[in-house]
N, C-alpha and C positions, 0 to 999 in steps of 0.2 A: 119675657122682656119685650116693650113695646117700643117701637122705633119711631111713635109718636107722641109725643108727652102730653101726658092727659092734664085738666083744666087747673088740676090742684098745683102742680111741675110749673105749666105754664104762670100761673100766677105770681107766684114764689119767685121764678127766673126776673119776671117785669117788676115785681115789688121792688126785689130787692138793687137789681139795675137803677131802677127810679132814684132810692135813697142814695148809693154810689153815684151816683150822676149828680146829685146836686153837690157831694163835697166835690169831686172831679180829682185829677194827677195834679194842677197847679198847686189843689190843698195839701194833696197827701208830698209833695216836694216839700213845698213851706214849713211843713210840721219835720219833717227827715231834717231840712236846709239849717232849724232852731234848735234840732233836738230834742224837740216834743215829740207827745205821742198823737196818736189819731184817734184822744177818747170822742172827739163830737160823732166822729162817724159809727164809730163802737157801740157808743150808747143807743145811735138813733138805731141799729141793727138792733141790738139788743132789748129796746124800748116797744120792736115790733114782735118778739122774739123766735126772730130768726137766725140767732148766734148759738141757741139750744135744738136746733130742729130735730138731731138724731137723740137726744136725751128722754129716756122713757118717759111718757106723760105722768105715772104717777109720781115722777119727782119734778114736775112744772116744766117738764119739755117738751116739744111736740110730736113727741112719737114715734118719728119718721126713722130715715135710716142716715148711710154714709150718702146716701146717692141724692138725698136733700141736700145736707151739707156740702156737698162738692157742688153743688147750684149756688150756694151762697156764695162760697169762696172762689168761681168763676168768674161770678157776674161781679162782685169785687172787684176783681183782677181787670174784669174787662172795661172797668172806669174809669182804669189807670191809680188801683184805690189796691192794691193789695198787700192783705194783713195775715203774715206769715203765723202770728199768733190763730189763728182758725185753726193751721195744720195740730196745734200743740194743745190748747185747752180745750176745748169741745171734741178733737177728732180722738189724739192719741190717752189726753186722760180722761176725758169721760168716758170713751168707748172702755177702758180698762177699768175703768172704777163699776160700769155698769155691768161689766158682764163678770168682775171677780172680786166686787167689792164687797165685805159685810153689808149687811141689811144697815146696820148703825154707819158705815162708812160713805154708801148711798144718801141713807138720809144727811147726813155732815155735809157733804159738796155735792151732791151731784145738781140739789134746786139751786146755789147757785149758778155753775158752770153753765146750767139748762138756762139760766136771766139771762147772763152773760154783767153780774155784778160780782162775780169773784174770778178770776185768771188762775190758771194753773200750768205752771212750767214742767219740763221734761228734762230729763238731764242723765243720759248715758255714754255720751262719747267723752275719750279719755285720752289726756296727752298719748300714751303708749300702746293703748289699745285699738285705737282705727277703728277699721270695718270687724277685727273680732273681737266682737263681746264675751269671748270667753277667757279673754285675756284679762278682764276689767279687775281693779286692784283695789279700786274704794270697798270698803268692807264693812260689815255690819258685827258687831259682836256682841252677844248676851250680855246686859250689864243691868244689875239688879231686876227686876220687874219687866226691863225692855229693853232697848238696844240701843248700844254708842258707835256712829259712824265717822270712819275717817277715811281721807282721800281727796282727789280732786278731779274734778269735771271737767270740761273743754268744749267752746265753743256754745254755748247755751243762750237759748234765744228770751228776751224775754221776761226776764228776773226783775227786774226793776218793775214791772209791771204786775207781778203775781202775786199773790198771797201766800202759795205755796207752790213746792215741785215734787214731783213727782221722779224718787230717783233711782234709779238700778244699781243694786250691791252684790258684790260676792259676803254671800252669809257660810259658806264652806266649800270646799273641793272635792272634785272627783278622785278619789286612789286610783282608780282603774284609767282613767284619762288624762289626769292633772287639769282639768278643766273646773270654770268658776261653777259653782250651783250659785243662781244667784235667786234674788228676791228683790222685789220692789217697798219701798218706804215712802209715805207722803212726809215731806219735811216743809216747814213752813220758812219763807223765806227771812224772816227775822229772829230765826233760834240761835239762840249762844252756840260761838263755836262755830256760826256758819261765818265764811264770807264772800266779797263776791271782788271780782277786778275787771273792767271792760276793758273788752280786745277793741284795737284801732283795725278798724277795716275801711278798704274802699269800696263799702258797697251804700248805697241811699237810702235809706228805710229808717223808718220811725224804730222800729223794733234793736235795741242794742247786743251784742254776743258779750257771754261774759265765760275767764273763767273761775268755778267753784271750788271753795277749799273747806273740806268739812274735819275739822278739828273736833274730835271726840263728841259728835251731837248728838243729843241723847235723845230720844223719841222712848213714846210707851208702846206695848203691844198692840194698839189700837190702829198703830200708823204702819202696821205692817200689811197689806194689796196681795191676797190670792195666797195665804200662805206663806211659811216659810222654803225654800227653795222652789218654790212656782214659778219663780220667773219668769222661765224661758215660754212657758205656755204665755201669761200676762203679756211679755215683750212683743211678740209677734200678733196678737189679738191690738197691739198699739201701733205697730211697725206699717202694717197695710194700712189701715185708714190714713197713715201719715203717707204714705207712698199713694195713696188715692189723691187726696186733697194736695199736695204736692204738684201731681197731676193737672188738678182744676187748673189751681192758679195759674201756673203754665198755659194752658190750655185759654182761660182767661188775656191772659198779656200778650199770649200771641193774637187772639180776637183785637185788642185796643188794638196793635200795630198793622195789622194788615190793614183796619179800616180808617185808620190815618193814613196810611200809603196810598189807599185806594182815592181817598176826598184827595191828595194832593194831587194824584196823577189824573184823576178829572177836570182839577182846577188850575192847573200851572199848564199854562200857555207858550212853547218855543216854536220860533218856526212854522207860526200860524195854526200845531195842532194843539191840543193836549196830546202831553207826555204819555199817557194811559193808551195813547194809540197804538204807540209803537209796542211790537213784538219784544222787546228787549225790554220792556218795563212789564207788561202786561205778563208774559207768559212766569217770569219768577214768581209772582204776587198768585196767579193760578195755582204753580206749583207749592206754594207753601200754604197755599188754602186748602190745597189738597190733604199735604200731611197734618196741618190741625184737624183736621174735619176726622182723617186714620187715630189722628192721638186720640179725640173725645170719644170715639166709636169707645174703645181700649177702656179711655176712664171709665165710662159708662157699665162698660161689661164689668170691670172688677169692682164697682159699686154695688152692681147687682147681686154677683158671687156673695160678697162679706154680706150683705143684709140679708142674704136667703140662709145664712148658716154654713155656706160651703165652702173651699177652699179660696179664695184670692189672692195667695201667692205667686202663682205666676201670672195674673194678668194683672196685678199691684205694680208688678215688678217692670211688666213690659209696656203700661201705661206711663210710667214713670219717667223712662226711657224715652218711649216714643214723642210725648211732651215737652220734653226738655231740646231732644232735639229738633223738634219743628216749631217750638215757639225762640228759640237763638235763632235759626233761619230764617221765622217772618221777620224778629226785629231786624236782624242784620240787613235783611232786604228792603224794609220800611225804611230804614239808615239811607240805604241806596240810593232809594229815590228821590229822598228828600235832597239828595246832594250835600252839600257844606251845611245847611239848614237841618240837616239828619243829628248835628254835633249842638243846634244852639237849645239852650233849657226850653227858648220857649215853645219849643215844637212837642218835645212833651216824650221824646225815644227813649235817647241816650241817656237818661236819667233812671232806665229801668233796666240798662245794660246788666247792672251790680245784682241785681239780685235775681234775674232770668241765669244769667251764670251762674249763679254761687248753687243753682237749684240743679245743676247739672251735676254738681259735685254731692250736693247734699239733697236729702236725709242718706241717701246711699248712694254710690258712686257708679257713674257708668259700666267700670270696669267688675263689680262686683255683680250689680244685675245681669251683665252677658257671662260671668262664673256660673251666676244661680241656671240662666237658662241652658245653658250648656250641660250643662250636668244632669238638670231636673226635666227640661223637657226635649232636647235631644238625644240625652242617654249616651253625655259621652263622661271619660270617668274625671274625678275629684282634682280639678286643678291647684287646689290650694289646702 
């Protein structure tokens, strides 16, 4: 691991800033404020193809890993431009299609995903199941040649946008545990029997939550990802890179906000100084530059981990964390400075309050990452 990014990093990081920079946060408001989407900006990523960078090059991606994509979806973030679909189509289902998909399931999506001319949704959290997926109750069952799925999904990002999702069933049970065996199915999002209902949220993004209700949907054998009861291997090969890229964007949002706090406390004049003088605006803006600079350190490292083959589970988990909470502390403090002006649209903050929270909560919850750590790398025992 190099602690200085070589020519190729560097490029990639400027490219793709460049194109974010020209749509900017006023667009990506605009498009959230009408309820559009933000295909201009998608495609121009796309068009460059830098929306497939971790998609193996023999299926028209570049090769790369998670730790390219977490550069996209950064420098994204850091234009005031972030596109929670990164976490979902390229990170969680191509990384899962690529590393357990048939040879025939590879060639089917993955040269799209790797354009970035087909989307692909995720969809495992469940009214009743939370954080245990082994509670999940949408179920797959044997039905002539393939399988008929029914149940419902909660909170899915993205549907209106995708072609298909990619979705986690319980296909049978543990005797010895009562636990789901589950399995993944790609479903396309306009199958009979599917439907979909969007949640009202206050959060600002282009990206809609919906939830899914799968009345008896039928899929053939071909749409079944890694086997029948693979799951749980599949899920977590999708779980980190969503916990990496998670990460970025964070890591991302918090960059826009420090360096808007920073231009305003240079340029706002009280009292014959700028405000950036004093100790009481200056040292917060230090201190939370500090812990983005800790959180990226973290993404970087469990970037690295998953693309070398090794475990990234703990430092997924504690990048995620770390992220979340130092990019709510630079916004909250970018808020600060800017005064009453920290609340109006057109300063460009409080507009990205909704979804720097919502990331606090999601893909996995605070509370559940300090379970995981506790348990796995303090060695203390099973709280839940």
């Amino acid at each position: 691991m190099d602690f200085v990014e070589d020519d190729d990093r560097r490029l990639l990081r400027e490219s793709v800033a460049a194109i974010a920079g020209d749509f900017g946060h006023p667009y990506y408001v605009e498009r959230a404020r009408a309820g559009a989407k933000t295909t201009e900006l998608w495609d121009a990523l796309a068009s460059h193809g830098f929306l497939g960078v971790n998609i193996p090059a023999e299926y028209g991606g570049g090769g790369m890993g998670m730790s390219e994509l977490a550069v996209v979806c950064e420098e994204c973030a850091a234009a005031g431009t972030p596109l929670l679909l990164l976490l979902v189509s390229p990170a969680i289902c191509g990384a899962v299609i690529a590393r357990f998909g048939s040879p025939e399931q590879r060639e089917r999506w993955l040269p799209g995903l790797g354009a970035g001319t087909e989307k692909m949704a995720f969809a495992i959290t469940e009214p009743d199941a939370g954080s245990n997926s082994h509670r999940i109750s949408t179920v797959a069952t044997r039905h002539g040649g393939g399988w008929r799925i029914r149940g419902t999904k909660y909170y899915i990002s993205g549907v209106d946008e995708a072609g298909a999702v990619l979705v986690v069933v319980r296909t049978a049970t543990d005797e010895r545990t009562g636990r789901g065996v589950l399995s993944l199915f790609v479903v396309d999002t306009d199958a009979p029997g599917l439907q979909r209902e969007v949640i009202p949220v206050e959060i600002l993004a282009p990206e809609k939550q919906f939830t899914l209700f799968f009345d008896d949907v039928e899929v053939g054998p071909d749409r079944l990802v890694g086997g029948e009861g693979s799951g749980l291997a599949s899920l977590f090969a999708g779980l980190n890179p969503e916990r990496i890229l998670s990460a970025a964007l964070l890591n991302g949002i918090a960059r826009y906000a420090l360096g808007k706090a920073a231009a305003y406390a240079r340029e706002r004049v009280v009292w014959g100084v700028p405000i950036g003088t004093h100790q009481g605006v200056a040292h917060p803006l230090a201190k939370a530059t500090i812990d983005v600079e800790l959180a990226r350190l973290m993404t970087d490292k469990a970037a690295w981990l998953y693309d070398a083959g090794m475990d990234a589970g703990e430092a997924s988990n504690m990048a995620k964390l770390a992220a979340a909470d130092a990019a709510l502390a630079a916004l909250d403090q970018a808020i600060q400075v800017h005064g009453g002006n920290g609340m109006a649209t057109d300063y460009g903050l409080a507009t990205l309050w909704g979804i720097t929270r919502l990331l606090k909560v999601a893909p996995v919850s605070r509370e559940m990452i300090l379970n995981f750590v506790a348990q796995h790398s303090v060695g203390l025992p099973r709280s839940y």
